[in-house]
N, C-alpha and C positions, 0 to 999 in steps of 0.2 A: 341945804345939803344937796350935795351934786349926784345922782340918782347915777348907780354905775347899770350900764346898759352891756351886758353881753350879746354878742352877737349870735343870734340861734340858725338854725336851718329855717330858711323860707323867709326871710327877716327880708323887706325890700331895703335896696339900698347898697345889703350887701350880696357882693358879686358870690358865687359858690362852684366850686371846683367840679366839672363832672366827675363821677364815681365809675371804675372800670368797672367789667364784667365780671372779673377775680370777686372782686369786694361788697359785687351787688350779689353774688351769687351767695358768696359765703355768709352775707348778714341775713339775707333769709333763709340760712341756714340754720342760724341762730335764734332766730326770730326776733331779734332787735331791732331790724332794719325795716321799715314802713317803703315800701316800692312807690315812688312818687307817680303819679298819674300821668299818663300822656306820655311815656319816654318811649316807644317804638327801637329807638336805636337800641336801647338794653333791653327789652326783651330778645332784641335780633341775636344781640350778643352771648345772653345767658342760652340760647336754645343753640347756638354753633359751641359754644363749651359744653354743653347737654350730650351734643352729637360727637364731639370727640371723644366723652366719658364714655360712651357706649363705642364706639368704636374699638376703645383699647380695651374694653371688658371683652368683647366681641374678641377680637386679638388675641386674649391672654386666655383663650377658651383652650378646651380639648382641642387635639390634632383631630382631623376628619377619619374616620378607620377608612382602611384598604377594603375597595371591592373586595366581594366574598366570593370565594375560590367555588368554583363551579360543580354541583354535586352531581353526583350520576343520574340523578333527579333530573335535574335544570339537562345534565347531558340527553339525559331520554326525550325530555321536551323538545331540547333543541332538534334531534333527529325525527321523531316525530313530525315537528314544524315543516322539516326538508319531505317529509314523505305525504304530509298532509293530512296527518291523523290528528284530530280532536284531543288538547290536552285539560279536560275538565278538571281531573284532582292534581290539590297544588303539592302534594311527594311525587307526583309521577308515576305511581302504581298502576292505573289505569291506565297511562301510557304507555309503561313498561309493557305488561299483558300487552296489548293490541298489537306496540311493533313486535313483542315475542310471536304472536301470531304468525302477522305478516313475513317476518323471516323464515318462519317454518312452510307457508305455502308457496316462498321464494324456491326454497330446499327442497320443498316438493313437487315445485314446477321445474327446476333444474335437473333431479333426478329421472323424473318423468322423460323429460327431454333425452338426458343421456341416454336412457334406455330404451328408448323410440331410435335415435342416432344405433346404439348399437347393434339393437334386433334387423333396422333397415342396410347395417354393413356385413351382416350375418347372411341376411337373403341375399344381398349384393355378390359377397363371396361366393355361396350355392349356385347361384346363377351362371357366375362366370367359370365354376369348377365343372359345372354341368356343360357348358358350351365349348369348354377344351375339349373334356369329354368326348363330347357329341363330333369334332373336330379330330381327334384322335382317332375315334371309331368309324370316322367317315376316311379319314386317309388311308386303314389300315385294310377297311375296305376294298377301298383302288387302287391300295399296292396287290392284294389280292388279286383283283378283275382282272388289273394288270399281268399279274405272275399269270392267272388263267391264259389269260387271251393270248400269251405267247407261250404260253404252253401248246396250247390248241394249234398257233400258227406252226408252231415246229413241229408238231404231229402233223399237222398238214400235208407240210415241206415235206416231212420225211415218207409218207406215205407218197406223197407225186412223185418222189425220189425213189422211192423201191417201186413203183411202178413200171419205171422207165429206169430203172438198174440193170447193170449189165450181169453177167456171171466175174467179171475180173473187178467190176463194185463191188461186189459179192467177199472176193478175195481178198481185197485190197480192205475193207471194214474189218473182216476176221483176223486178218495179220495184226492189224492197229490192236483190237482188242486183246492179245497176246503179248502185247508189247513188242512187237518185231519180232518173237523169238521164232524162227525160219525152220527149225527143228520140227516144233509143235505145228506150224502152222502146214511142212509138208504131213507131217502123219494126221492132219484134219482135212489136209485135200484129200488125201485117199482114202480116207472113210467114208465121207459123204460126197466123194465124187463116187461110190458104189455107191450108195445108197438113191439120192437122188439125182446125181448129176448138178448139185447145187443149184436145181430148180424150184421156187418154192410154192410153185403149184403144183408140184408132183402129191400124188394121190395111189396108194398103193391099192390096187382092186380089189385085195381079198382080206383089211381090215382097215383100220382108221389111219393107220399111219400117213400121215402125210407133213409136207413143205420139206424143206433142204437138210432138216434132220431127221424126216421121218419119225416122228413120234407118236403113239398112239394117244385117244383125248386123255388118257387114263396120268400117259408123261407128261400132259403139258400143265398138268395142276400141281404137280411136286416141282417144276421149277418156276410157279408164283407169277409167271406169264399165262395168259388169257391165249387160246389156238387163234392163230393169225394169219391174215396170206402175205404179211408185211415181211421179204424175205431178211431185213437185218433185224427185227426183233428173233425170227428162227433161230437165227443166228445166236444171239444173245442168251436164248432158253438153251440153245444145243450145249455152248460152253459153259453155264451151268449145272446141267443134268452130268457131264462129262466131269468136270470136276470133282463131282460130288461122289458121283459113282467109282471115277479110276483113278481120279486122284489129276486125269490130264488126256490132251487127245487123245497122244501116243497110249496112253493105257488102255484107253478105247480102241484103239485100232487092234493094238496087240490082242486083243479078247475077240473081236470082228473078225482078223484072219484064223485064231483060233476056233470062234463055234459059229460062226457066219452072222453072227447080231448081237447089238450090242447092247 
């Protein structure tokens, strides 16, 4: 009897198909399949199908989450970082505290400042209101000296000028001071052309009367002039005193030819 021979796995003689990756993979999955020795190419094979299973597992993973939104924590850090302050605790408490700190000694080295600035525009101000001041009171000054000094020059003047005054000087100032009125100024010639001849060094011998109106010291203090030998201030007390007393030359004359003094 003719012995039937199947053909097995490993049998020499017969040729045998290599087995893919697919097939090698899945029968030791099964554990059916005995991995033949020596095949290098199928292990190469089963570990790049290995690596693509993990790839698509890897793949079909959770989405990555989104950076975490930035807490006032991590914000304090960050500014911290910028100022250079030590961020030991990981909430930022610690860091919080220290830049609150430092912004309060910012605050209070700004305030300091503004009010160093203010107090030094305060004395700035004093200084320069004090040097108007001092400017104001120096000019008003030598508008003064000024006013004086030609004061003094026109007393001067006027003194060398009654020195050297005529008797028709004389006349010619009293008209003016009358305003021209020709009336008045005849009944004032002929008062004090009796009296002193319009001289105003005249000196009565038998009492004080003396200058161009003859006034005793007693008359020259009720008309607020000082006794003078300056013959146009005489002048100026006489039509004072004259006014006051008759109202005008003429009334003084009229009283003079009436009781001989007036």
């Amino acid at each position: 009897m003719t012995a039937r021979h199947s053909a097995r796995p490993g049998d020499a003689g017969t040729p045998q198909q290599p087995e893919t990756a697919e097939q090698v993979v899945a029968a030791a999955a099964r554990g059916r399949h005995r991995v033949p020795a020596r095949r290098p190419a199928v292990y190469l094979a089963a570990a790049a199908v290995g690596a693509v299973l993990v790839n698509v597992l890897l793949s079909t993973g959770p989405a990555a989450q989104a950076d975490p939104v930035p807490t006032a924590a991590s914000e304090a850090v960050s500014v911290a970082d910028q100022l250079g302050i030590s961020a030991p605790a990981a909430d930022g408490t610690e860091v919080a505290t220290e830049l609150s700190g430092h912004l309060q000694q910012l605050a209070a080295s700004r305030a300091e400042r503004e009010d160093s600035e203010a107090a030094a525009a305060q004395t700035q101000a004093a200084a320069d209101d004090a040097a108007r001041q001092a400017q104001e009171a120096a000019a008003a000054q030598a508008a003064a000296e000024a006013e004086a000094a030609a004061q003094a020059q026109a007393a001067a003047e006027a003194e060398a000028a009654a020195a050297n005054a005529t008797t028709q000087d004389f006349h010619d100032y009293a008209l003016a001071q009358l305003g021209g009125d020709e009336s008045q100024f005849s009944c004032l010639e002929n008062l004090w052309g009796r009296e002193s001849g319009w001289n105003p060094d005249a000196q009565n011998p038998t009492s004080t009367a003396y200058g161009i109106p003859q006034f005793l010291n007693s008359t020259w203090a009720g008309t607020g002039i000082a006794k003078t030998d300056n013959g146009f201030r005489q002048i100026d007390a006489g039509l004072i005193y004259l006014d006051s007393r008759y109202g005008s030359p003429c009334g003084g004359w009229a009283h003079s030819q009436a009781t001989g003094w007036y």
